[in-house]
ZAMARGU-4260 file (C-alpha; in steps of 0.2 Angstrom, whole numbers, plus 5000, padded with zeros to 4 digits):
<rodrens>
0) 5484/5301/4576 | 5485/5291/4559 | 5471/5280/4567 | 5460/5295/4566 | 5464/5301/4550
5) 5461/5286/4540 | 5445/5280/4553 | 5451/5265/4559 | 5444/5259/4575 | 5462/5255/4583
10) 5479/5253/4580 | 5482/5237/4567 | 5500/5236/4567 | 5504/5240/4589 | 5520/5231/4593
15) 5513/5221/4607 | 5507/5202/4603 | 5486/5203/4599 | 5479/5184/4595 | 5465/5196/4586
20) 5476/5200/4574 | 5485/5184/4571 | 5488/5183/4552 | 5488/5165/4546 | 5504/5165/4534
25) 5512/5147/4527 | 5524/5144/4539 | 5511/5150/4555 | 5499/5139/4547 | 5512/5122/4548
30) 5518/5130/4569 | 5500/5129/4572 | 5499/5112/4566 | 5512/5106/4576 | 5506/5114/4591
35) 5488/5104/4587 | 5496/5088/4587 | 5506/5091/4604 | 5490/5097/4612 | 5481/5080/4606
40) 5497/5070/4611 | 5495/5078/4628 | 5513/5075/4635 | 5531/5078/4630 | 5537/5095/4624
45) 5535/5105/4608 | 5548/5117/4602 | 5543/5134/4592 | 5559/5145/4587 | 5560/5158/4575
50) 5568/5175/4572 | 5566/5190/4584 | 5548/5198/4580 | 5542/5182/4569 | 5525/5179/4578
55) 5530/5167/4590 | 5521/5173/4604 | 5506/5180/4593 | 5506/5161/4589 | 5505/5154/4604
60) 5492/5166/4610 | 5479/5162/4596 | 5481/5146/4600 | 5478/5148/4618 | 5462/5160/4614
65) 5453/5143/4605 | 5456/5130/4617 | 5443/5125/4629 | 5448/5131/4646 | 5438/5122/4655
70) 5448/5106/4648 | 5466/5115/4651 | 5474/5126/4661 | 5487/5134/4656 | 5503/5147/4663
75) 5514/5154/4653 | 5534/5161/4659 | 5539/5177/4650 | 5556/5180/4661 | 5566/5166/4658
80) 5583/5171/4666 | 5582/5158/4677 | 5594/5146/4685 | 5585/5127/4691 | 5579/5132/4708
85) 5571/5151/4700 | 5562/5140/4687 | 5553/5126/4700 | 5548/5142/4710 | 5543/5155/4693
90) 5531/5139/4686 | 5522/5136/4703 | 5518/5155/4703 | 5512/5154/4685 | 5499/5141/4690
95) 5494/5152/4705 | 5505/5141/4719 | 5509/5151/4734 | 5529/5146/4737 | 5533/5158/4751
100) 5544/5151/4767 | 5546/5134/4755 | 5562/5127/4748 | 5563/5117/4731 | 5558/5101/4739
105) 5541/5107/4748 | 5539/5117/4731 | 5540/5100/4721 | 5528/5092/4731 | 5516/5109/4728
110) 5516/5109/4711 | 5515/5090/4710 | 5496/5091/4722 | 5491/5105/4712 | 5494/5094/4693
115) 5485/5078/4701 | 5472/5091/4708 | 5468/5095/4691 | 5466/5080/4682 | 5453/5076/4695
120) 5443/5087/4688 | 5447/5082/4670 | 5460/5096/4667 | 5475/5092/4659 | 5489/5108/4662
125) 5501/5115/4650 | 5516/5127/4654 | 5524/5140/4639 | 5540/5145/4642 | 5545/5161/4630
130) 5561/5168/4628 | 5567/5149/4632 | 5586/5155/4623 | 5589/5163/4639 | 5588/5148/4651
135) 5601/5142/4659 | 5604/5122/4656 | 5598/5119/4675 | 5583/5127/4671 | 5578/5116/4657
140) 5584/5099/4669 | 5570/5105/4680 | 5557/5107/4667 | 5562/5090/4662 | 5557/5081/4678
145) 5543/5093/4679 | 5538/5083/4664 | 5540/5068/4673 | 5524/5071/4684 | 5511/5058/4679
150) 5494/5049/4684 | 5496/5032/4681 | 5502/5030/4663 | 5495/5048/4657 | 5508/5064/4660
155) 5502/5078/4671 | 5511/5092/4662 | 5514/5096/4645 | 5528/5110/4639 | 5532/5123/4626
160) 5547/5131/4624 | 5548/5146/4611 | 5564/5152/4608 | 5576/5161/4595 | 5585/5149/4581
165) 5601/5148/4595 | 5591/5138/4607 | 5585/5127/4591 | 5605/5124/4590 | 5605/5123/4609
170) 5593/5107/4610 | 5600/5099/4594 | 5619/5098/4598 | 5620/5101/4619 | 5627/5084/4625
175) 5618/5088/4643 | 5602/5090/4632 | 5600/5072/4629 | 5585/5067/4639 | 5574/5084/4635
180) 5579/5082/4615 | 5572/5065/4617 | 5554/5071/4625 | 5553/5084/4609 | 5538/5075/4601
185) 5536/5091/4590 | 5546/5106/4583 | 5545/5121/4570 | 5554/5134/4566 | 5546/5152/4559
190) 5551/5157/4542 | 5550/5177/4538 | 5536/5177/4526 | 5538/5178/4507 | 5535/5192/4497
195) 5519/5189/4492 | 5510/5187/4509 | 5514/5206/4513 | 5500/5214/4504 | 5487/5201/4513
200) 5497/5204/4529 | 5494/5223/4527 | 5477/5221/4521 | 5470/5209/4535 | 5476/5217/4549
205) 5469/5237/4543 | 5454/5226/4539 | 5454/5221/4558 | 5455/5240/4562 | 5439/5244/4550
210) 5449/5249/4537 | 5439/5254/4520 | 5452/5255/4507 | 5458/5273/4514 | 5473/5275/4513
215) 5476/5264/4495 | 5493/5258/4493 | 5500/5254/4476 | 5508/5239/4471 | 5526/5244/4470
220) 5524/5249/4492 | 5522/5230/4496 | 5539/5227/4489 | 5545/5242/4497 | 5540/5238/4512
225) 5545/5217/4510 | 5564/5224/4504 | 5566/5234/4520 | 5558/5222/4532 | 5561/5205/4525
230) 5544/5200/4529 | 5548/5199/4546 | 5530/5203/4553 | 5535/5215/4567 | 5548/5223/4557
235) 5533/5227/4545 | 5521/5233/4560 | 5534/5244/4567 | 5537/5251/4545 | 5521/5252/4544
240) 5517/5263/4561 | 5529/5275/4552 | 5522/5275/4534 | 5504/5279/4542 | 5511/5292/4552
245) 5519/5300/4539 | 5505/5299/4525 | 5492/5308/4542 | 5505/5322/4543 | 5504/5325/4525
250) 5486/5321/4522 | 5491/5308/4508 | 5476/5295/4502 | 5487/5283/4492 | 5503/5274/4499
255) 5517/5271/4485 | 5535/5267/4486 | 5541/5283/4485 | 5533/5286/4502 | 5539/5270/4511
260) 5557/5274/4507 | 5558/5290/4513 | 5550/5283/4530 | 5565/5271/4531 | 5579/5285/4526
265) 5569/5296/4544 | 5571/5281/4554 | 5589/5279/4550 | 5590/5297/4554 | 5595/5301/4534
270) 5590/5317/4525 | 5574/5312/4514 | 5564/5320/4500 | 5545/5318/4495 | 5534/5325/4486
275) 5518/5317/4485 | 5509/5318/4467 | 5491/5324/4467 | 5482/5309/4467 | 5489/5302/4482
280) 5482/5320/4489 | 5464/5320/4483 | 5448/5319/4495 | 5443/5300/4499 | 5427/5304/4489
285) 5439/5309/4473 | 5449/5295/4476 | 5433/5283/4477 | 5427/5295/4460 | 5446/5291/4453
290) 5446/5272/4455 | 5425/5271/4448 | 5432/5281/4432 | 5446/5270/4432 | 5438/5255/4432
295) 5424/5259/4417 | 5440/5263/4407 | 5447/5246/4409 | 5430/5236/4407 | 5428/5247/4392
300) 5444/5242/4384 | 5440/5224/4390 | 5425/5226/4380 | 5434/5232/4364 | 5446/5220/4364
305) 5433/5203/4365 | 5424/5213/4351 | 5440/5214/4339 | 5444/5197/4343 | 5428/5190/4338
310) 5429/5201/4321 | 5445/5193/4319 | 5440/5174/4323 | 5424/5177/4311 | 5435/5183/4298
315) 5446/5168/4300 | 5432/5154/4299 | 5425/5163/4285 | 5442/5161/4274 | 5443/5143/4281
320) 5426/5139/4276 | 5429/5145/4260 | 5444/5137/4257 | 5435/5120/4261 | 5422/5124/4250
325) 5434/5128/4232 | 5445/5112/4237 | 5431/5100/4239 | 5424/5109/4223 | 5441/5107/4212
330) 5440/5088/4218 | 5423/5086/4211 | 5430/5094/4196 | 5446/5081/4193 | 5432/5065/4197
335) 5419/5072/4183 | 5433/5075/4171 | 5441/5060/4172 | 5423/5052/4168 | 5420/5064/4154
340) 5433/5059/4143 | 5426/5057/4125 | 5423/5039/4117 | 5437/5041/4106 | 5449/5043/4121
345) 5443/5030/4130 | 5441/5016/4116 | 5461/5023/4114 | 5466/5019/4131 | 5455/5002/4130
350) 5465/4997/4114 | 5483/5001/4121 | 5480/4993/4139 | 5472/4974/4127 | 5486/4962/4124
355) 5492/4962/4108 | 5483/4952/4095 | 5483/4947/4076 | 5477/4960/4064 | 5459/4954/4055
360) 5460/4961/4040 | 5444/4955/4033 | 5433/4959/4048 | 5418/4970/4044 | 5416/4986/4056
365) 5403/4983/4069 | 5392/5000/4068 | 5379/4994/4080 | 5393/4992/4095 | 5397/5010/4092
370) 5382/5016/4092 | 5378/5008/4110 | 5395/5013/4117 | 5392/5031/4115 | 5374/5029/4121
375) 5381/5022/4135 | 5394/5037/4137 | 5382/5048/4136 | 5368/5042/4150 | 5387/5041/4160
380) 5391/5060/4156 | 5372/5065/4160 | 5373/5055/4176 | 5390/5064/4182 | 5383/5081/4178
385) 5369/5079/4187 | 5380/5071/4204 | 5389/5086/4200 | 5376/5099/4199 | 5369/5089/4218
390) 5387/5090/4228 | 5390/5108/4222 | 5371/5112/4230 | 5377/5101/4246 | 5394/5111/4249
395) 5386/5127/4246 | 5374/5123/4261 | 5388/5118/4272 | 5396/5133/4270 | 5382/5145/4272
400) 5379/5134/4290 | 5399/5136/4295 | 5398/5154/4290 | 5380/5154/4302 | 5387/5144/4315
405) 5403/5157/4316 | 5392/5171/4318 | 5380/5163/4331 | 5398/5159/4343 | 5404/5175/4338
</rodrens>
């Protein structure tokens, strides 16, 4: 129904394992990794465990949907409560082994024709067990010396076990476990994901079902829906079956919070209010009109705001190039000062800087020496006015180029 409503092309969020729909989060992105370097090692057995409905199987099939079948056959067991003997006979079935009228021993021998059979023709075999939490410890014996099939120094049969985080402590602290824990040449374990990979979770997999943006979902329905499920990826599916079913019924456009949580109080059978505000019930054409309006409003305040601060940092050089300018011109000030000081000032400060010396009382006053000392001064003070006059002109130009410059960055 919610498929139709919102036109999407399928169901993005079905509970059954879909490698299409395989969402590539942190932790599926270091299992996958693991697996890759098992495949390339080509013997042993690699371990995947992880909480109920963390994507182990979803993993495994991916991986299984890119690999070249033409260089591995695989078989996969998904009822795994088995004793030794139910194992040999379930894996020879899985690889299409007919074990009618034989016992484990002629079974053995079966499975053994078929794996050399196979590398023959250049195929190496893998077998996945799910659900491995369930077997028994015989069963896991058997698989071991299934293990111990080889072709010269090359193993015939290579093993997954996916399981829940008890048969992670199974493997690690089982004392009749001791030969199998040392053939692990690989092993991970699924985290739920974090917070922040729910939105892309969401996203991807209603983008897989042609999804164009109807429904919306605002930002507070991501931590809505991360708080109920922990980011545990089919506890979101099943949430998220809910949420879409709910905003069909009600003809909603626009996922929010509000919304999620009364889904969760239904599913745990609790009396819920909602009432949906009018934007989550407009058209998808007023919506799409909505969000285009909404976003010329913010590229307009976007604009404003560059424009007042580039008033604001033209302003500022101009007060700083201005300050420059009055400081470098008070020094230029202090320097021609100093040198304008009259004769008489300067003769003073000549006399009381000489050492002291005996009066000559009888010593005629030399005109002709004044007369060339404050010649002298002078051609000195008309020098410093003019150097005067030439740095005021040079400072004035640099500012007027800060004050250009400032303008043209602005």
């Amino acid at each position: 129904m919610y498929d139709q409503f919102y036109q999407l092309n399928g169901r993005p969020f079905q509970l059954t394992p879909d490698p299409e729909f395989y969402f590539e989060s942190v932790t599926h992105r270091k299992a996958l990794s693991y697996l890759g370097y098992g495949l390339a090692q080509g013997e042993g057995f690699i371990v995947i465990t992880g909480d109920v409905g963390a994507g182990k199987t979803t993993l495994v099939s991916h991986l299984m949907a890119s690999i070249d079948r033409q260089r591995l056959t695989a078989a996969t067991i998904v009822t795994s409560q088995l004793d030794g003997h139910d194992m040999v006979q379930m894996a020879a079935e899985c690889f299409g082994i007919s074990t009618q009228n034989k016992d484990k021993a002629a079974t053995l021998k079966e499975i053994e024709l078929f794996l050399h059979e196979e590398a023959r023709h250049g195929r190496r075999c893998l077998l996945i067990v799910d659900e491995a939490q369930n077997l028994q410890i015989s069963a896991l014996e058997e698989l071991r010396m299934l293990s111990n099939f080889q072709l010269g120094s090359s193993a015939l049969l290579q093993i997954f076990l996916l399981g829940q985080p008890e048969f992670r402590d199974l493997i690690k602290n089982s004392a009749q476990l001791e030969q199998l824990r040392q053939r692990v040449i690989a092993n991970h374990h699924l985290d739920p994901m974090d917070s922040d990979e729910v939105r892309p979770y969401i996203e991807y997999r209603l983008s897989q079902a042609g999804w164009a943006g109807n429904p919306s979902f605002e930002q507070d329905s991501f931590a809505a829906i991360y708080d109920e499920t922990n980011g545990v990826p089919r506890k979101i599916n099943a949430l998220m079956q809910r949420v879409l079913l709910m905003g069909a019924v009600e003809e909603l456009h626009v996922i929010d919070a509000n919304l999620v949580r009364a889904v969760v109080a239904d599913m745990a059978g609790q009396p819920f209010e909602y009432e949906a505000p009018m934007s989550a019930k407009a058209s998808a054409d007023e919506l799409a009109a909505m969000h285009q309006s909404s976003m010329q409003n913010e590229h307009h305040d976007i604009e404003m705001a560059q424009m007042a601060e580039a008033e604001e940092a033209e302003a500022e050089i101009e007060v700083e190039a201005k300050i420059e300018a009055e400081a470098e011109i008070e020094e230029v000030n202090q320097v021609v000062a100093e040198k304008s000081k009259p004769a008489e000032e300067i003769m003073a400060a000549q006399i009381l800087d000489a050492p002291a010396t005996p009066p000559i009382v009888s010593a005629p006053i030399d005109h002709a020496r004044f007369d060339a000392i404050e010649k002298k001064l002078a051609e000195q003070d008309a020098l410093l006015r003019q150097l005067m006059v030439a740095m005021t002109d040079l400072l004035d130009k640099d500012y007027q180029e800060n004050l250009s410059r400032a303008h043209r960055a602005a």
